[in-house]
Phi, psi and omega in degrees: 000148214250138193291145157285172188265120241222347199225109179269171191199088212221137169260118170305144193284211180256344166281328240267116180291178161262131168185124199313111188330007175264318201293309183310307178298339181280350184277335175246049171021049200270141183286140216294327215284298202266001163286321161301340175279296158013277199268000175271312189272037147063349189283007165245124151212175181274039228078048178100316196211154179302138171230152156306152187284330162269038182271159169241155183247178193182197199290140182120281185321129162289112186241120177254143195234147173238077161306008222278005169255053160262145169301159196259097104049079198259175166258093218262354232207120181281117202291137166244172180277181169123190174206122177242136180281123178287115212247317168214175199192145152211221188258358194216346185203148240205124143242133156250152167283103196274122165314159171283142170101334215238133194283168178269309183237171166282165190252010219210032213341341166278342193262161171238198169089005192254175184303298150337264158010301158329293193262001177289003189230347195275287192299157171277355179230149153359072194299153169241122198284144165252306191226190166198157156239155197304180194285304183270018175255128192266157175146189183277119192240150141282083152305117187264158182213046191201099194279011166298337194239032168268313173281355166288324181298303201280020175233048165222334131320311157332291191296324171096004136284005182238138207258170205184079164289116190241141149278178167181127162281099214257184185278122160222080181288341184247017187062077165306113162344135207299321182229159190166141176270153103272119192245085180212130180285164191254161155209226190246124147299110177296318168298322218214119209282315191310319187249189209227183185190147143284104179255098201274001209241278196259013174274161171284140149332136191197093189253149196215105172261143178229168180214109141328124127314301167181116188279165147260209195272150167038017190213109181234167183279035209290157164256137186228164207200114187259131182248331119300160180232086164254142178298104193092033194285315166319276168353290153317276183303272171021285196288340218262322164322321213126331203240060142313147201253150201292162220015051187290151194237022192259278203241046178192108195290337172286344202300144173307074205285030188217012157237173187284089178343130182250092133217150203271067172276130213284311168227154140231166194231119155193160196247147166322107198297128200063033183211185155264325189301117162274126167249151194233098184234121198282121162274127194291154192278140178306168179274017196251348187265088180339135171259120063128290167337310199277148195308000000 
């Protein structure tokens, strides 16, 4: 397995404002720890040569970045056989369309069988978790392979610029209202270690915006939109409505526990580390996940 890539060479665009070059790394939200290594050890330059951080840069301009004082990367995550598909892949990041059924890491240093897992033997570099999604939810997952971009993700999940879309199919005997927030805080189930709950007294804040898609005889389709990432937070909101999503095998009393849950994740939205480009990447529906269309 091949070391990450730790070392950037990137041409500022034809867009790209003039601005001193502390600003520029803070715009690409590189962490303040490492803007200071950055600049006592020379390792950001201009063209060619060290410039001071209130110098300014602008269209055009070559900016080389060095991470080589990141700890080296161990290998955490034991190789399963397997293939997973890649929905978009650069140098620094990896989305597969993650299957139902299938964990994002082990719970385990022994264990395998995981998303992780996977791609420790499908990539030539190390994967790195960013984000995760449940065991029974399919969709676009984000793998970081570069540990330079882990903390740019995760404070553009912080900030709320990377964007994170689901479908679903939920229980609706009652018409969910077309469009619509939820704001009920999450907490801990006390009966049950596995699941979350609305908790008004100790839960975290937790918002979900939804769009009915198209309703059916006892069933509708919705697009959700996560503005927090609490664990089941979908779920969770959902079930709290009334409108569980079917075969949740958690919060949905009905469920088939012997098909898959239908939710989806559908898009993700996020920009490309050191750069402005929004990358927008669609995960195709599993075939078992009813469309909009059907009767």
């Amino acid at each position: 397995m091949s070391a990450p890539v730790n070392y950037f060479n990137l041409t500022l665009p034809a867009t790209q404002p003039a601005v001193a070059l502390r600003q520029l790394l803070q715009d690409w939200l590189i962490p303040w720890k490492w803007q200071h290594l950055l600049r006592v050890g020379q390792k950001v330059q201009v063209n060619g040569r060290y410039r001071y951080f209130n110098e300014l840069v602008g269209p055009g301009d070559q900016i080389s970045l060095n991470f080589d004082f990141l700890a080296a990367e161990t290998q955490p995550y034991r190789p399963s056989p397997g293939h997973l598909p890649l929905l978009y892949q650069d140098e620094t990041t990896v989305v597969v369309n993650k299957p139902s059924g299938l964990k994002t890491h082990p719970n385990k240093p022994t264990e395998t069988g995981s998303v992780l897992n996977i791609l420790s033997q499908q990539l030539t570099v190390p994967p790195l978790m960013v984000h995760r999604l449940d065991q029974q939810t399919s969709g676009a997952l984000l793998i970081a392979t570069s540990p330079a971009v882990v903390p740019i993700f995760n404070r553009q999940l912080s900030l709320k610029t990377m964007g994170r879309d689901y479908l679903a199919w939920v229980h609706d005997q009652h018409q969910l209202p077309l469009t619509g927030a939820i704001d009920l805080p999450i907490g801990l189930d006390p009966l049950d270690r596995r699941k979350r709950q609305v908790d008004f007294k100790t839960g975290l804040p937790a918002q979900t915006n939804y769009q009915v898609q198209c309703y059916q005889a006892q069933r509708s389709l919705v697009a959700l939109q996560l503005t927090t990432g609490r664990t089941h937070q979908l779920r969770v909101h959902l079930a709290a409505l009334g409108h569980p999503i079917i075969n949740d095998p958690l919060y949905d009393p009905q469920a088939d526990l012997q098909a898959p849950m239908l939710l989806h994740g559908a898009q993700l939205h996020f920009d490309q580390p050191f750069s402005t480009n929004l990358v927008t990447v669609t995960a195709p529906l599993p075939s078992y996940f009813p469309t909009g269309d059907l009767n």
